[in-house]
Backbone as CSV, one residue per row, in Angstrom:
resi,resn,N_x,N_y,N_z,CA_x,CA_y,CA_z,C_x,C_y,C_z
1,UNK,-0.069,26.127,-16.072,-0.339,24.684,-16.048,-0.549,24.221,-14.606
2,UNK,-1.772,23.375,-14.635,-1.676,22.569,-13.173,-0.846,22.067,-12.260
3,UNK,-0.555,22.191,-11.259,0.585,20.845,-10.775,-0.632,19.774,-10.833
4,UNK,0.896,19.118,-10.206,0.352,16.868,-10.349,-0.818,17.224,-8.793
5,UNK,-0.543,18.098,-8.082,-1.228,18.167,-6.724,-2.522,18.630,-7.194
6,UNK,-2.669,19.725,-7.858,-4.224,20.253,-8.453,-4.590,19.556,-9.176
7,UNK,-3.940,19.049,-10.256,-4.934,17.843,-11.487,-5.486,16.415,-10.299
8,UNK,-5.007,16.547,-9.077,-5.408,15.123,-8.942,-6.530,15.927,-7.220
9,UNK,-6.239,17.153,-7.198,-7.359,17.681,-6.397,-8.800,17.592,-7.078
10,UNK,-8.638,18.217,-8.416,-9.418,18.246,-9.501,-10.363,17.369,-9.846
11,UNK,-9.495,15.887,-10.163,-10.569,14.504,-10.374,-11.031,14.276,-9.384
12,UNK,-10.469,14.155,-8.014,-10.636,13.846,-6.914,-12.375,14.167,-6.677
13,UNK,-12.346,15.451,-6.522,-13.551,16.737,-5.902,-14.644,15.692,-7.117
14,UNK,-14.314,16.185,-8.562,-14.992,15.444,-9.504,-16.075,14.129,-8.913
15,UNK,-15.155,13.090,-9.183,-15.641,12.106,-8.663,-15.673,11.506,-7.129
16,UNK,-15.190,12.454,-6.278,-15.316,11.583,-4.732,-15.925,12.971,-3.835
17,UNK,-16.435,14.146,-4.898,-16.904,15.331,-3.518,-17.491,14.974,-2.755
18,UNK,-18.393,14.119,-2.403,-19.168,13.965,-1.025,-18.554,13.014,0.021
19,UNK,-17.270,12.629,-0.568,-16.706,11.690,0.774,-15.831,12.534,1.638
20,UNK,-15.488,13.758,1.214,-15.121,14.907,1.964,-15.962,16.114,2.194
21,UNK,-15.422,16.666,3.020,-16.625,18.113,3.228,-16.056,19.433,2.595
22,UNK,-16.832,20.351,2.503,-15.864,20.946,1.612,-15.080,22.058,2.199
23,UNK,-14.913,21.935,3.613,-13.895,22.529,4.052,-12.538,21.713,3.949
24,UNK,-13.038,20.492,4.032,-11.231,19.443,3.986,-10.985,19.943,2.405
25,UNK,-12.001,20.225,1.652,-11.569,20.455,-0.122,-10.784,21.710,-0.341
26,UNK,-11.061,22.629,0.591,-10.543,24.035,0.876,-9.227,24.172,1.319
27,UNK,-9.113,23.160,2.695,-7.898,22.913,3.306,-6.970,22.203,2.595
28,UNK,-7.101,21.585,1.957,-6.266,20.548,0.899,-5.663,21.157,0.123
29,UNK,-6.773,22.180,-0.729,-6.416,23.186,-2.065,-5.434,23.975,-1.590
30,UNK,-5.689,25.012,-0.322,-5.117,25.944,0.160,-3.739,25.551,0.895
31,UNK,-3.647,24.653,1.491,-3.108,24.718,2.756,-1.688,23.816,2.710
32,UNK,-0.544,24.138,3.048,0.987,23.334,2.620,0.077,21.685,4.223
33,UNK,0.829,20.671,3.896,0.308,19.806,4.714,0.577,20.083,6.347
34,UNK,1.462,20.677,6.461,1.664,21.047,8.056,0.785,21.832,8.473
35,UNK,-0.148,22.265,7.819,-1.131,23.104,8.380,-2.817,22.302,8.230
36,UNK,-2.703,21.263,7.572,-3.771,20.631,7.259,-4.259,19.991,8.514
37,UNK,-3.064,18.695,9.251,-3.278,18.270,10.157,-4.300,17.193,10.414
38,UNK,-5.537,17.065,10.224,-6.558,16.524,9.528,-7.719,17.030,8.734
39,UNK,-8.436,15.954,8.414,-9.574,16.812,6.998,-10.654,15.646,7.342
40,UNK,-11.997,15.874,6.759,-12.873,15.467,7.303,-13.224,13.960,6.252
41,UNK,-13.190,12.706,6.424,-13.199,11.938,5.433,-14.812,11.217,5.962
42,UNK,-15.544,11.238,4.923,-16.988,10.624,5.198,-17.457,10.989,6.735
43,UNK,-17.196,12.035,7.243,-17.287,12.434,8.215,-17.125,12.451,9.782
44,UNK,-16.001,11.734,9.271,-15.193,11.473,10.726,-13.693,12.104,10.722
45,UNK,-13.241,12.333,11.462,-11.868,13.208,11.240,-10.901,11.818,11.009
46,UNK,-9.887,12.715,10.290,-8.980,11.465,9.085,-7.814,12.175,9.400
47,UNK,-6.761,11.645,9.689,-5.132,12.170,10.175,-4.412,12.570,8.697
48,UNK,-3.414,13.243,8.338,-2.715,12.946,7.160,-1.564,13.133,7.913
49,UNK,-0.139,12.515,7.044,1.259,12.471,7.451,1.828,13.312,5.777
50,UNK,1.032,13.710,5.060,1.861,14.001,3.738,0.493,14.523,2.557
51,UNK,0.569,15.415,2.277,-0.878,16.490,1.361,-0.421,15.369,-0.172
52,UNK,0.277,15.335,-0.059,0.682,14.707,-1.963,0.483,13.172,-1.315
53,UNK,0.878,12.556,-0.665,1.160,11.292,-0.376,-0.680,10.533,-0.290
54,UNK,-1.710,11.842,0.461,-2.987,11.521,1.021,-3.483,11.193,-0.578
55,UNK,-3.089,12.348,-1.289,-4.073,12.674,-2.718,-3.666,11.804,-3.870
56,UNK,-2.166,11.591,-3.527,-2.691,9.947,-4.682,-2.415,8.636,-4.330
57,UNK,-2.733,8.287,-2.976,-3.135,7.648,-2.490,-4.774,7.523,-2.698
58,UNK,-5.526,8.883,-2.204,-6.995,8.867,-2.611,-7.160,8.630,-3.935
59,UNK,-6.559,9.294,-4.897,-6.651,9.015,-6.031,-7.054,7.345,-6.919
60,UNK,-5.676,6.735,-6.022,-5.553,4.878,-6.910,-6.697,4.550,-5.800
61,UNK,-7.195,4.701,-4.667,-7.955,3.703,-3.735,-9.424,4.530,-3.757
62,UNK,-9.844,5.449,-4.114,-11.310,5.791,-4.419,-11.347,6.335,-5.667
63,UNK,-10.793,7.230,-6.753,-11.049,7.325,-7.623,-10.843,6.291,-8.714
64,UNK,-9.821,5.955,-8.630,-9.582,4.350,-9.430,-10.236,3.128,-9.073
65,UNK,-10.393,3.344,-7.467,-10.472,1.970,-7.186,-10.031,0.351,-7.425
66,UNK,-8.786,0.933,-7.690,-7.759,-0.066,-8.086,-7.723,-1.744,-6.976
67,UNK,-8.080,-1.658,-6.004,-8.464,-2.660,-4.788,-9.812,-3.379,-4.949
68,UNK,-10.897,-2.591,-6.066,-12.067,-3.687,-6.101,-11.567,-4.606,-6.433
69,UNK,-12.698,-5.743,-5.664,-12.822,-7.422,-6.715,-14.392,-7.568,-5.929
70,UNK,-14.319,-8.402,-6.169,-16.296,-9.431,-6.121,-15.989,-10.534,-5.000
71,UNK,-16.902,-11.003,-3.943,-16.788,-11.968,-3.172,-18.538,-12.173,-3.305
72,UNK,-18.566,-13.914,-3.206,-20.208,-13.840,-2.965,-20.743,-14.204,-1.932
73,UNK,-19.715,-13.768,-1.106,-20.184,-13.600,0.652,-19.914,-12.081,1.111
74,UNK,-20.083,-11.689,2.249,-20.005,-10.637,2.805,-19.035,-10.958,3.825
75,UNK,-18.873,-11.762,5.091,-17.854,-11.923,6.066,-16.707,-12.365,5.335
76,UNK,-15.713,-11.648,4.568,-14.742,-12.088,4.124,-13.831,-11.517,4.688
77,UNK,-12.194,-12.442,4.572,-10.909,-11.817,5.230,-9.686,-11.120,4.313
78,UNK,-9.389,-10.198,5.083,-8.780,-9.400,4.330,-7.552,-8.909,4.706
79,UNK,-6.323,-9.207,4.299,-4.614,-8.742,4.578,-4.127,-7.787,3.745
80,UNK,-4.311,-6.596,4.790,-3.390,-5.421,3.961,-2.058,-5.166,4.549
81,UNK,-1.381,-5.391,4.048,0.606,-5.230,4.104,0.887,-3.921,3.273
82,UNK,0.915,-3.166,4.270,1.344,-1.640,3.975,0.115,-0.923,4.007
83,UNK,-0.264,-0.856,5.288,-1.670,-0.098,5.384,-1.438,1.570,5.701
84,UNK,0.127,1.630,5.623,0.244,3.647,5.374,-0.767,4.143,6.581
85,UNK,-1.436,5.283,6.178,-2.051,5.841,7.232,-3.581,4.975,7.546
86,UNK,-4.020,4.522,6.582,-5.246,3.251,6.502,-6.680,3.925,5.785
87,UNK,-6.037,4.800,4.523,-7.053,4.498,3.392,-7.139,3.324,3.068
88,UNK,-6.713,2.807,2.565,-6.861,1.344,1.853,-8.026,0.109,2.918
89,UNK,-7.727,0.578,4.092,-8.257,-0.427,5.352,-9.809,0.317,5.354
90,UNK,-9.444,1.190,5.688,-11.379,1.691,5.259,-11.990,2.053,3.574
91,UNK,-11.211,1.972,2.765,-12.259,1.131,1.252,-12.229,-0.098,1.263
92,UNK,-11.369,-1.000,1.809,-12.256,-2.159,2.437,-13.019,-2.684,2.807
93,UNK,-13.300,-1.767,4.149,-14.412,-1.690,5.019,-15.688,-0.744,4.043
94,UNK,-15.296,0.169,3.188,-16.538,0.575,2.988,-17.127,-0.546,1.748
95,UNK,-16.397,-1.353,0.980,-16.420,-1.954,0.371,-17.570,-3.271,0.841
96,UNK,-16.544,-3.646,1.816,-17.023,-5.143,2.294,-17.328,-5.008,4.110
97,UNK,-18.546,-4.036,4.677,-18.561,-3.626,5.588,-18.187,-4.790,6.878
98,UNK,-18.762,-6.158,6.943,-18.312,-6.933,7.738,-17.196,-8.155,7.295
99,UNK,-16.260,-7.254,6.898,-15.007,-8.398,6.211,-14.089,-8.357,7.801
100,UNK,-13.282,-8.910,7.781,-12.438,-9.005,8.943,-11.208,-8.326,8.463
101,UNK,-10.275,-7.654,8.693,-8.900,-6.955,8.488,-8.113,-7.307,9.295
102,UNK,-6.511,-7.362,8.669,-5.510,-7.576,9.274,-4.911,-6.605,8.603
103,UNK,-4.208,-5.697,8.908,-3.421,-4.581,8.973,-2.157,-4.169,9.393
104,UNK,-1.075,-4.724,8.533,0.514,-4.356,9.122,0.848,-3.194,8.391
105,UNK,1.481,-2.204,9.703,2.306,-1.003,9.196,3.812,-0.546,10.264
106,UNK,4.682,-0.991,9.537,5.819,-0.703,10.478,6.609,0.739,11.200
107,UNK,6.065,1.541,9.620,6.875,2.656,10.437,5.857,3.359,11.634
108,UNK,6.313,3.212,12.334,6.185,3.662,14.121,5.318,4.894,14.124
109,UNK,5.618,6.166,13.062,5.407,7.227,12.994,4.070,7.067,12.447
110,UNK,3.889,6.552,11.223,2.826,6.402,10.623,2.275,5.505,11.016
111,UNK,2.248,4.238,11.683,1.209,3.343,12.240,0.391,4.253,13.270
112,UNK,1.220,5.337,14.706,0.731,6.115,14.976,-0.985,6.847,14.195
113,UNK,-0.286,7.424,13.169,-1.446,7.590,12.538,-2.773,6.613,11.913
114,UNK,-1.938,5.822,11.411,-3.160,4.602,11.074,-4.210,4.304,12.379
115,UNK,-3.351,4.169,13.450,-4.350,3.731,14.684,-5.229,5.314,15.304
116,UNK,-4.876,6.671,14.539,-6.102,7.359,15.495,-6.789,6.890,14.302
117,UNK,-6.741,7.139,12.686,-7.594,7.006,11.923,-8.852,5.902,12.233
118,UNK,-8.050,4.666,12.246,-8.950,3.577,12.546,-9.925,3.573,13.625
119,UNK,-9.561,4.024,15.005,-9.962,4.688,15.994,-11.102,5.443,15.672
120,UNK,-11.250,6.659,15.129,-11.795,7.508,14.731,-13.299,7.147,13.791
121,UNK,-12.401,5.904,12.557,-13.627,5.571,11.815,-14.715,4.803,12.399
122,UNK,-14.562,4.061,13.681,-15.254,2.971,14.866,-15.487,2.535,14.223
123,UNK,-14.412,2.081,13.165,-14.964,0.636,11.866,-14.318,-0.545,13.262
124,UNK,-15.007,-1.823,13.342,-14.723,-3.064,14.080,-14.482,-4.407,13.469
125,UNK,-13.461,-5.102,13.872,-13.006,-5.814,13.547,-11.947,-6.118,12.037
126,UNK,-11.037,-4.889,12.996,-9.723,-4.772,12.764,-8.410,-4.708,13.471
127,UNK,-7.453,-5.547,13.203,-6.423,-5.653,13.645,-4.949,-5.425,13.065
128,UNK,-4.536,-4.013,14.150,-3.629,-3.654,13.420,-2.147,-4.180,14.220
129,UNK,-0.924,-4.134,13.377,0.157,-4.745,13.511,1.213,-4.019,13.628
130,UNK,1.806,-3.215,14.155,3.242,-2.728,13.650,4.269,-3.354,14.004
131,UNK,4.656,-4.104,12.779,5.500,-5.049,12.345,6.137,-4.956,10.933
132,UNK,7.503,-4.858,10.239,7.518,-4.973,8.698,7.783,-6.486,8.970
133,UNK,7.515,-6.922,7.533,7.161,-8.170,7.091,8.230,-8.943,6.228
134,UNK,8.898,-10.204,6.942,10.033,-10.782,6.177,9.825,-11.596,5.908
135,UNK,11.117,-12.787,5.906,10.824,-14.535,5.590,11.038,-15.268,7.189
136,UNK,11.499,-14.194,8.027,11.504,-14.667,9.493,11.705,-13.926,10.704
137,UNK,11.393,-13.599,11.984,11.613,-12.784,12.877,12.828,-12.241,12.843
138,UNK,13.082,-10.580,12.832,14.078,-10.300,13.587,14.054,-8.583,13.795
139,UNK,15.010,-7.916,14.322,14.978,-6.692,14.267,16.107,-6.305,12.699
140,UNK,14.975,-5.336,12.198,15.881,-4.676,10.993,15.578,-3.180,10.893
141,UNK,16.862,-2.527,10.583,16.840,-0.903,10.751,15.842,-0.407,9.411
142,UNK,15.585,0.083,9.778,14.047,0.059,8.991,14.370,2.116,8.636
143,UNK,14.100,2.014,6.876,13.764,4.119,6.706,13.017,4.433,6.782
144,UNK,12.524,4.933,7.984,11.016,5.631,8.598,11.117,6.833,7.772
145,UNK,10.742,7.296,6.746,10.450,8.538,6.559,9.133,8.585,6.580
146,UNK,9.064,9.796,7.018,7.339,9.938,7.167,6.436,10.122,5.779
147,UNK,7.323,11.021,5.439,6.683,11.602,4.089,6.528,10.916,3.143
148,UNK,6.815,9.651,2.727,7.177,9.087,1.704,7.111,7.336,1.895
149,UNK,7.452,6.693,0.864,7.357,5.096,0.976,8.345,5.074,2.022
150,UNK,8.343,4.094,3.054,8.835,3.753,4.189,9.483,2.157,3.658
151,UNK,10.407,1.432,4.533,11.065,0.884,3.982,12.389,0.046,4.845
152,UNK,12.563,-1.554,4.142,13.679,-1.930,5.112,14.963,-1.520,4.399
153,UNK,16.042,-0.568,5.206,16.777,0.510,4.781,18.090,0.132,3.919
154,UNK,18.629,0.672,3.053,19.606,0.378,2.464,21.063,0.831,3.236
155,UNK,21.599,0.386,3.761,22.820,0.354,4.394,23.586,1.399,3.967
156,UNK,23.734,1.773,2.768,24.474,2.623,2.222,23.885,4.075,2.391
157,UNK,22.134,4.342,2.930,22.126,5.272,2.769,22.074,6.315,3.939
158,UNK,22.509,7.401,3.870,22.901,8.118,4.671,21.991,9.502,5.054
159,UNK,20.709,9.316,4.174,19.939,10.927,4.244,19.035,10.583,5.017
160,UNK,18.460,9.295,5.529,17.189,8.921,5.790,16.988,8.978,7.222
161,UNK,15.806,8.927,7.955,15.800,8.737,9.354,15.384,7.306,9.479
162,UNK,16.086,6.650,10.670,16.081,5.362,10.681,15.924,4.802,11.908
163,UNK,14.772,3.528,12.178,14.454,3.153,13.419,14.835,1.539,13.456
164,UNK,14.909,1.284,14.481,14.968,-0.544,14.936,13.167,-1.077,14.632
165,UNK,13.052,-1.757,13.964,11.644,-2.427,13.638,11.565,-4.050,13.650
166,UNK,10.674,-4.815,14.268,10.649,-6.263,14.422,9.938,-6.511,13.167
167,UNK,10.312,-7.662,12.537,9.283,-8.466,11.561,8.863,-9.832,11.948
168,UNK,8.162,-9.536,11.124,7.295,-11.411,11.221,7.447,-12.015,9.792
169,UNK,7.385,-13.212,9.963,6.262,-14.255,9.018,4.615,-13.726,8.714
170,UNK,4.764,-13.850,7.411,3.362,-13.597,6.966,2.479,-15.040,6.998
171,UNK,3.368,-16.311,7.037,3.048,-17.349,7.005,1.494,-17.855,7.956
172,UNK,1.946,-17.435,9.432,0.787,-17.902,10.260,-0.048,-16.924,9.627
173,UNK,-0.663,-16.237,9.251,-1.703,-15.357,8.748,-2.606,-16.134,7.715
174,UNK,-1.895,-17.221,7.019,-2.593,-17.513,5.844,-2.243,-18.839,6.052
175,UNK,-3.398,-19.350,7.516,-3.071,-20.961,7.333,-5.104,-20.700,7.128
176,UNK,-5.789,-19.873,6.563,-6.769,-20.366,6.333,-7.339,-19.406,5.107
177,UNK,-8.177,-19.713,4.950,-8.969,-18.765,3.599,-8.775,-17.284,3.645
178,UNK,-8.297,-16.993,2.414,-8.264,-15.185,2.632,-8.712,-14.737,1.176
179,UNK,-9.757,-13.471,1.214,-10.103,-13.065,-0.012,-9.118,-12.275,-0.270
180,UNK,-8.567,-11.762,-0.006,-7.340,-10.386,-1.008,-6.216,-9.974,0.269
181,UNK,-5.491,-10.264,-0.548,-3.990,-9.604,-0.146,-3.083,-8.796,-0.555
182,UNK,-3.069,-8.064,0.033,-2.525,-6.861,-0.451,-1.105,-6.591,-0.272
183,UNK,0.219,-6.728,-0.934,1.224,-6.307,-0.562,2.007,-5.561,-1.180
184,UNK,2.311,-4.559,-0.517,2.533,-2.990,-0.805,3.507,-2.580,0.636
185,UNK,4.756,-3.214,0.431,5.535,-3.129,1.479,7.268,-3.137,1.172
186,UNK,7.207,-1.862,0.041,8.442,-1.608,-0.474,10.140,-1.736,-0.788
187,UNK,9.548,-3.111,-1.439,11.244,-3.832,-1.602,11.035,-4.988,-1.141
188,UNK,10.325,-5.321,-0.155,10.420,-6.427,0.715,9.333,-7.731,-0.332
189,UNK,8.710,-7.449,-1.320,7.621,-8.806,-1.842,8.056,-9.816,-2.262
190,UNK,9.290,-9.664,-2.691,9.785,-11.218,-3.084,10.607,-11.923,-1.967
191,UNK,11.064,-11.454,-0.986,11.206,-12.064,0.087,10.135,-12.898,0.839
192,UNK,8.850,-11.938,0.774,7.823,-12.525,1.466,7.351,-13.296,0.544
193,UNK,6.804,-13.156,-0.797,6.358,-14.207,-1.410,7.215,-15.541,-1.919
194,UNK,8.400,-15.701,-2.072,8.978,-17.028,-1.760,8.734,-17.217,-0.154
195,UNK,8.591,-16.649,0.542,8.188,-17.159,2.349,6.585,-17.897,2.248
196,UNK,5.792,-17.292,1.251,4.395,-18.018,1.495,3.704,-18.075,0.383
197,UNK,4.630,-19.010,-0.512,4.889,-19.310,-1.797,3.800,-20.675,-1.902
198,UNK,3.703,-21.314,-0.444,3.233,-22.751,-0.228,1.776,-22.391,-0.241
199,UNK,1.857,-21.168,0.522,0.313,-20.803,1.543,-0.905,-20.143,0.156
200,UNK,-0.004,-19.742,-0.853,-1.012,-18.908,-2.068,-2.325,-19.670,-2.114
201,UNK,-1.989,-20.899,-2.210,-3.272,-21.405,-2.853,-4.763,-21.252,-1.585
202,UNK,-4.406,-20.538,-0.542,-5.549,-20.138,-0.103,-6.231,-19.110,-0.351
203,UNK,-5.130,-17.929,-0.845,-5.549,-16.891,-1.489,-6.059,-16.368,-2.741
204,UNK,-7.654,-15.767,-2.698,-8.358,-15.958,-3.846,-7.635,-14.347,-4.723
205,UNK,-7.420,-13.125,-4.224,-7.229,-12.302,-4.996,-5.708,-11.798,-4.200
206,UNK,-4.906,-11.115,-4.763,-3.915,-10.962,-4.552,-3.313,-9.913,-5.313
207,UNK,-2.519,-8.754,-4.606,-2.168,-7.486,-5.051,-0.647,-7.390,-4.699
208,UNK,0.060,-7.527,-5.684,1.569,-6.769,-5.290,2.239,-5.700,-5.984
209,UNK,2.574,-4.816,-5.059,3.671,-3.288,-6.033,4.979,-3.911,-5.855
210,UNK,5.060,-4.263,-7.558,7.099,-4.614,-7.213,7.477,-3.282,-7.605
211,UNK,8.902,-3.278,-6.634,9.851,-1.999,-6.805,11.089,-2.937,-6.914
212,UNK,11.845,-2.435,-8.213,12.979,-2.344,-8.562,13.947,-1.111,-7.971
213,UNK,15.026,-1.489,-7.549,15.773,-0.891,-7.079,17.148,-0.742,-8.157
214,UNK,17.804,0.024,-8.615,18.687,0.437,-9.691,20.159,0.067,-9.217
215,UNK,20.120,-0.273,-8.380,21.738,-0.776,-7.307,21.127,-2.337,-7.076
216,UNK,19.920,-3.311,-7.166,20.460,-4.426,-6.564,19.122,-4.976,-8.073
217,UNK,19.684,-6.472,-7.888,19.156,-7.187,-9.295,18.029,-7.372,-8.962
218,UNK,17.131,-7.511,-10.340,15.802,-7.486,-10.358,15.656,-9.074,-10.339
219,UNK,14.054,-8.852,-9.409,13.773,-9.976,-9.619,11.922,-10.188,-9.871
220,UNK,11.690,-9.384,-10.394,9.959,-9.688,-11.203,9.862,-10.833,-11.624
221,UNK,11.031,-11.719,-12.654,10.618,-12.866,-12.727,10.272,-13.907,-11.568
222,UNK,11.054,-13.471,-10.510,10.542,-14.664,-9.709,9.255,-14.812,-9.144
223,UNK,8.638,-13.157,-8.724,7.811,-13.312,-8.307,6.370,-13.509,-9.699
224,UNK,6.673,-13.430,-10.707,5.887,-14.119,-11.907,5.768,-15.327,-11.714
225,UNK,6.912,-16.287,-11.523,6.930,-17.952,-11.418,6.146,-18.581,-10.074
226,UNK,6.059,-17.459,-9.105,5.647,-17.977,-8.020,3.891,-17.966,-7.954
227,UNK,3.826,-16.393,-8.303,2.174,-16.208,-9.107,1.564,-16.920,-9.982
228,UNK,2.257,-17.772,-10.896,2.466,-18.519,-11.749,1.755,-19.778,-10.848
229,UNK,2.783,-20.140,-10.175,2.785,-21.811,-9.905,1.494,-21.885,-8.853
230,UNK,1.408,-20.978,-8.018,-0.006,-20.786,-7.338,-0.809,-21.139,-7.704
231,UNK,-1.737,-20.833,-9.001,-2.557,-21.150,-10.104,-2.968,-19.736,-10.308
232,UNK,-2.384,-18.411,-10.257,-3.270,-17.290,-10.922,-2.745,-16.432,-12.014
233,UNK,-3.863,-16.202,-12.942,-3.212,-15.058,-14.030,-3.225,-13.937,-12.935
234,UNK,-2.400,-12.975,-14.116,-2.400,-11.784,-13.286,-2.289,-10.564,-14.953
235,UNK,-2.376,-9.419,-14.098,-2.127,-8.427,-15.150,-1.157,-6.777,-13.980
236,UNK,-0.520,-6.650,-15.206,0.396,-5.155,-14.430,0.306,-3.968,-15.678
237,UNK,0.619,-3.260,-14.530,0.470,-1.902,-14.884,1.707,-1.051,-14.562
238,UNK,2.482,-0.126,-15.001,3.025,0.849,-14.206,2.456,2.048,-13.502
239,UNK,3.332,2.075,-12.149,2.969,3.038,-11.344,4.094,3.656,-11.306
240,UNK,4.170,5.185,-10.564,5.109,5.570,-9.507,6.453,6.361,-10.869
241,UNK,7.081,5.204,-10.874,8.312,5.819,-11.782,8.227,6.001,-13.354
242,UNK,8.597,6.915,-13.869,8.427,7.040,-15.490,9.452,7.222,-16.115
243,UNK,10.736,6.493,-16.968,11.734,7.297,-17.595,11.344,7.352,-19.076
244,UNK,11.362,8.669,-19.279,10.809,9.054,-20.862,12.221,8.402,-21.401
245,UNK,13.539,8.455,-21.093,14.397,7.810,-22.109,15.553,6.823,-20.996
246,UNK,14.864,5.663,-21.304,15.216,4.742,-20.060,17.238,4.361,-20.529
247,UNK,16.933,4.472,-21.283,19.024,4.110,-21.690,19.818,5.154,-21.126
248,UNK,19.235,6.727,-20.774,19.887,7.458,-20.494,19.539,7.827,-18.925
249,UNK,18.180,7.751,-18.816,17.831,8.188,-17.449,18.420,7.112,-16.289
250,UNK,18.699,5.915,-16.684,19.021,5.294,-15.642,20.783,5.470,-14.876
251,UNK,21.093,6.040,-15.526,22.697,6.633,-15.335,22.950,7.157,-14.216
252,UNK,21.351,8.002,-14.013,21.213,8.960,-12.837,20.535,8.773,-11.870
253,UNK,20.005,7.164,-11.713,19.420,7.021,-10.677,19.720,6.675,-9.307
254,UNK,20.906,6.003,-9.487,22.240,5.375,-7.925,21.108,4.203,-7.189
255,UNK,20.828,4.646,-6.468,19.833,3.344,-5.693,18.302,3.827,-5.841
256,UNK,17.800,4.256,-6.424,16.512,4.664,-6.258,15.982,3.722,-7.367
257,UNK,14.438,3.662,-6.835,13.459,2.692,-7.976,13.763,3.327,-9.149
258,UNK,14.031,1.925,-10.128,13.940,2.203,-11.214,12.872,1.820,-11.709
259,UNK,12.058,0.829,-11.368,10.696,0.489,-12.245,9.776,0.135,-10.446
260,UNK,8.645,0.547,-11.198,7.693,0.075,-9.879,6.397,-0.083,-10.897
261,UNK,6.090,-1.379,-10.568,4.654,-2.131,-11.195,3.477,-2.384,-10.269
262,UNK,2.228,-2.679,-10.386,1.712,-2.798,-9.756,0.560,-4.051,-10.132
263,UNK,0.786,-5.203,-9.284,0.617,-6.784,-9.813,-0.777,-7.233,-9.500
264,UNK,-1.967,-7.553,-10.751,-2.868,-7.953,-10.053,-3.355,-8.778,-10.229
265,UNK,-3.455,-10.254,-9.668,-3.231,-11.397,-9.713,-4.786,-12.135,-9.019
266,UNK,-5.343,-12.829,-9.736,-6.684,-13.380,-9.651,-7.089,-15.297,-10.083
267,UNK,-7.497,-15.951,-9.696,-7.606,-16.844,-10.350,-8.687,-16.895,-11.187
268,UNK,-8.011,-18.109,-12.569,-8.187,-18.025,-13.987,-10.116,-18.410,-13.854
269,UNK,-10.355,-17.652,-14.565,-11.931,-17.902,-15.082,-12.201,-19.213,-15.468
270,UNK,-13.390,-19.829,-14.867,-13.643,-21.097,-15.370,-14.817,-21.026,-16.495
271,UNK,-14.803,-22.012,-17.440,-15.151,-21.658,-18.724,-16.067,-22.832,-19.118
């Protein structure tokens, strides 16, 4: 049987072979990620921090294309919150070639990477941030893991590597028109979206991954009421976590996500 790494090499090659070369297809297949290093993406060299992390990542942002929407302009603005290594920032750009980007990524390690990528693609007019994102300035010990969702850290935990990180307000960002926002900044969305709860109604499309955490109370409803009161439907999906028998599997989870959704929120069709 396949692994989850080959079935999603598999669709990948399928539907996206020419945005790689087929030595990065070789290196990918073959190669544990410490040896990968980079791979050739639309033909500019592309950094990776993680072989599983790159491929379904590529997976939801070019084979799914889970980030389209429609604008009937071309100079449009665009906020990605959790731009990881910065796939997501260049299907943007390949998307909407003269959109403007704003780009926050906190962990230190991986913004590193985001900025040769970006670098590399000589895509212009983008601005990147390393900053995580709260309801107000301050320094918070932040779980840099490289490999994996990055994150403002749980106090209790003790396996993780952990750095001092400043945040901001997302607020000044959205005192004017923005086509899509993207937030994908693990644990932290309902903090930020009661922070710019006021500011929605500038925002025409809007993307959030809620993560539930199994140690602290959920709160999806709130950020429903807030999506809500904005003026947009939305629709979700699950991502990420699966318990085939949720009464029993959750026994064993201690602090780790228990549900992770992925929110996509549009305003209502006029009729």
């Amino acid at each position: 049987m396949l692994s989850f790494e080959s079935r999603l090499l598999a669709k990948s090659f399928i539907k996206n072979y020419s945005n790689l070369s087929l030595l990065s297809w070789l290196k990918l297949f073959w190669s544990d990620f410490k040896e990968i290093g980079f791979i050739y993406l639309n033909k500019k060299q592309f950094y990776l921090n993680n072989k599983s992390n790159f491929l379904f990542q590529f997976d939801e942002i070019f084979n799914k294309q889970i980030y389209f929407f429609k604008s009937d302009t071309k100079k449009i603005k665009i906020i990605d919150c959790g731009s990881n290594i910065g796939l997501s920032v260049l299907y943007f750009k390949w998307l909407y070639p003269k959109s403007s980007i704003i780009a926050f990524e906190p962990n230190p390690k991986t913004f590193q990477i985001l900025s040769k990528n970006i670098s590399r693609s000589q895509e212009k007019d983008i601005l990147l941030i390393p900053k995580a994102l709260w309801s107000f300035k301050k320094i918070v010990r932040f779980n840099a893991d490289l490999y994996d969702a990055s994150a403002i850290a749980d106090l209790e935990d003790q396996h993780s590597e952990f750095v001092n990180v400043e945040t901001t307000s997302l607020r000044p960002y959205l005192q004017e028109p923005v086509d899509f926002l993207k937030l994908d900044i693990e644990g932290a969305e309902t903090e930020v979206l009661n922070d710019i709860s006021q500011d929605l109604h500038r925002v025409k499309h809007l993307f959030v991954e809620y993560h539930s955490y199994a140690n602290q109370d959920q709160t999806l409803h709130e950020i429903l009421e807030i999506i809500t009161q904005a003026g947009f439907r939305y629709y979700m999906e699950r991502t990420g976590v699966y318990q085939s028998q949720p009464y029993l599997d959750k026994l064993e989870l201690g602090s780790e996500v228990d549900l992770q959704l992925n929110i996509f929120a549009y305003r209502s069709l006029k009729i």
